[in-house]
N, C-alpha and C positions, 0 to 999 in steps of 0.2 A: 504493500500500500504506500509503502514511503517513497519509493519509486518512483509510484504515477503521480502521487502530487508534485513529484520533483519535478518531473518532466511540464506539469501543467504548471505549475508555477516560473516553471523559467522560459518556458514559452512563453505564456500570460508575459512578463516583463520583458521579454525582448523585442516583443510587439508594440507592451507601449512604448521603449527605447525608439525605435524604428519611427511612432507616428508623434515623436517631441523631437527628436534629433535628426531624423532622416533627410532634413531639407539639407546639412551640411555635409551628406555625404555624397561621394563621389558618382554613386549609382543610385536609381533608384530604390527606395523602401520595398517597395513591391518585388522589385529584381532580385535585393538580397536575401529577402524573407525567402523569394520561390528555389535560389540555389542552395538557400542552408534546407530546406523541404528536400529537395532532390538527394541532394551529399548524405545528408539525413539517411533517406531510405537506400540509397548504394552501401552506409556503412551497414544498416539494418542487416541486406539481404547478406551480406559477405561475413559479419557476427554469425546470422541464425543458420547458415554453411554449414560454419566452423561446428558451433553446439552439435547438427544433425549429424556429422560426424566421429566429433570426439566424444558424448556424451548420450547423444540420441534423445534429448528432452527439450528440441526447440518447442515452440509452443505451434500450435495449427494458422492455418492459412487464415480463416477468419480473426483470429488474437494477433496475428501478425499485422492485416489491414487495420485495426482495431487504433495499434501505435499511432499511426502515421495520421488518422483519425484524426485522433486527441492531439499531438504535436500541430497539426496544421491548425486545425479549430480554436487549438488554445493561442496561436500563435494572429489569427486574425483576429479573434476577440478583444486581444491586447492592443490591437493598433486603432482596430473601430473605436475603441472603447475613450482612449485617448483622443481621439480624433471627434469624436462627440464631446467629451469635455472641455474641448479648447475653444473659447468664446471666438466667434466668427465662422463656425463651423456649418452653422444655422445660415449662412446666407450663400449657399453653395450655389446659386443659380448665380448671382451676382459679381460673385468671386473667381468663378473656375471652380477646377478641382479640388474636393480637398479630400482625398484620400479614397477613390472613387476607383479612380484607375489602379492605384497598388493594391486595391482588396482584390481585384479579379485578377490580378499578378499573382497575389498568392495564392488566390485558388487554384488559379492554372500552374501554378509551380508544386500545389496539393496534386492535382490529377497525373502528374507526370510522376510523380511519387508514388502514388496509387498506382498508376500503370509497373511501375518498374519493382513492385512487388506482387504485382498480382498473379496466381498460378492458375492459366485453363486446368479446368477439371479436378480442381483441388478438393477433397472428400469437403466434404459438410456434415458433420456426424450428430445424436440426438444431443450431446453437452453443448455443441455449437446453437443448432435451436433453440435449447431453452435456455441459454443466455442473451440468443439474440433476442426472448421472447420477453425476458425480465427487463434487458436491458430497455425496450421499447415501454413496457409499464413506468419506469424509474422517468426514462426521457419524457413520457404524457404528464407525468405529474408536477413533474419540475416546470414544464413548460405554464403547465395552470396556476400553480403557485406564482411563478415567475409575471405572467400577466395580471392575474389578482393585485397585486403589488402595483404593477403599473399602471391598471386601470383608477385603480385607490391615488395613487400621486398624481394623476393628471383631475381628476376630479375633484381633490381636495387639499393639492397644493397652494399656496399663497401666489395672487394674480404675479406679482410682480419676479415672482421666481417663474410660473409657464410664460413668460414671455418673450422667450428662449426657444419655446417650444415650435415652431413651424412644420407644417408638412414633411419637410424632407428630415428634419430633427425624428420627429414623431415615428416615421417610416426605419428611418435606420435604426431609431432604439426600439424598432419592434424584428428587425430582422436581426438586430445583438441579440436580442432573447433566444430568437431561436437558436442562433449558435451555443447560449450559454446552457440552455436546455440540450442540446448534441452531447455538449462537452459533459453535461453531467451524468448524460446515458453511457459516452462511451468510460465513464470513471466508475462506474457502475458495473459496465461489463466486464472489464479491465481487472478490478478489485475480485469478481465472482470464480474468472479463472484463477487467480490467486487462491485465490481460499480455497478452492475443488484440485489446484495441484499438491498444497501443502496437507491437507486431507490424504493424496492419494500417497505422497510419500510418508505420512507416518502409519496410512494400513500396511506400507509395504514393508519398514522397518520394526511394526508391530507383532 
């Protein structure tokens, strides 16, 4: 468990790094974010190799897409997230860009990740379904929570704080949620295979 929040935590922050500091670097935010995504899943695949070799306990093709998941999700989170709190962010039609382009950078820097992990024909076995089935429970309800909360603050925040709030405000901190609801299914799922492998090695040393 300490793991995944490692990985979601330092994602989470180098996302917001990216959308407070990104304007002085040499490439874009979006570019960097999608090459550490990519570099990311090449070290992934050439790690989970080695394990299937020397040890034979990598984890399955689904827990494998799972990472990369959580590492991109957390990593866009952090930068919208930022990038929503920075006053001016609200008048994006006005303005240009503000952080528009580098999220679908790092999606598409997610997907080429995704792609270069992905195995045709990889089993999907019943531990895989019902984790993907919980994990889908855990994301439904985070999401309703998650909106509960946001409906509650835009209806009965003080005028002078939603005045901030514009359409395009509104829009992106409704598709944050979603991501933050993804991120907390795939921590969800992530944590379940933990628990069901450390289970299965103390029946087997039992």
């Amino acid at each position: 468990m300490l793991r995944i929040f490692s990985v979601v935590v330092a994602c989470l922050a180098f996302g917001a790094l990216l959308g407070s500091w990104g304007s002085g670097l040499p490439l874009r935010p979006g570019v960097v974010a999608a090459v550490l995504l990519v570099g990311g899943a090449l070290w992934m695949k050439r790690h989970w190799a080695r394990r299937r070799l020397v040890a034979g306990d990598d984890p399955s093709a689904a827990e494998r897409n799972l990472w990369i998941y959580l590492a991109g999700t957390a990593l866009i989170v952090g930068y919208v997230l930022m990038v929503l709190v920075t006053p001016g962010s609200e008048v994006h039609r006005e303005t240009g860009g503000t952080g528009g382009y580098d999220s679908w950078l790092m999606l598409g820097g997610g997907a080429m990740a995704w792609f270069l992990l992905y195995e045709r024909g990889a089993p999907r076995d019943e531990r895989d379904q019902a984790n993907a089935a919980y994990g889908d429970r855990v994301g439904y309800w985070a999401l309703v929570l998650l909106l509960i909360v946001f409906l509650l603050a835009l209806g009965f925040a003080p005028r002078d704080l939603m005045q901030r709030f514009t359409h395009w405000l509104i829009a992106n901190s409704l598709l944050c949620l979603i991501m933050l609801a993804c991120l907390v299914q795939y921590v969800a799922q992530l944590a379940r295979y933990g628990s069901e492998r450390r289970l299965d090695e103390t029946a087997q040393h039992g």
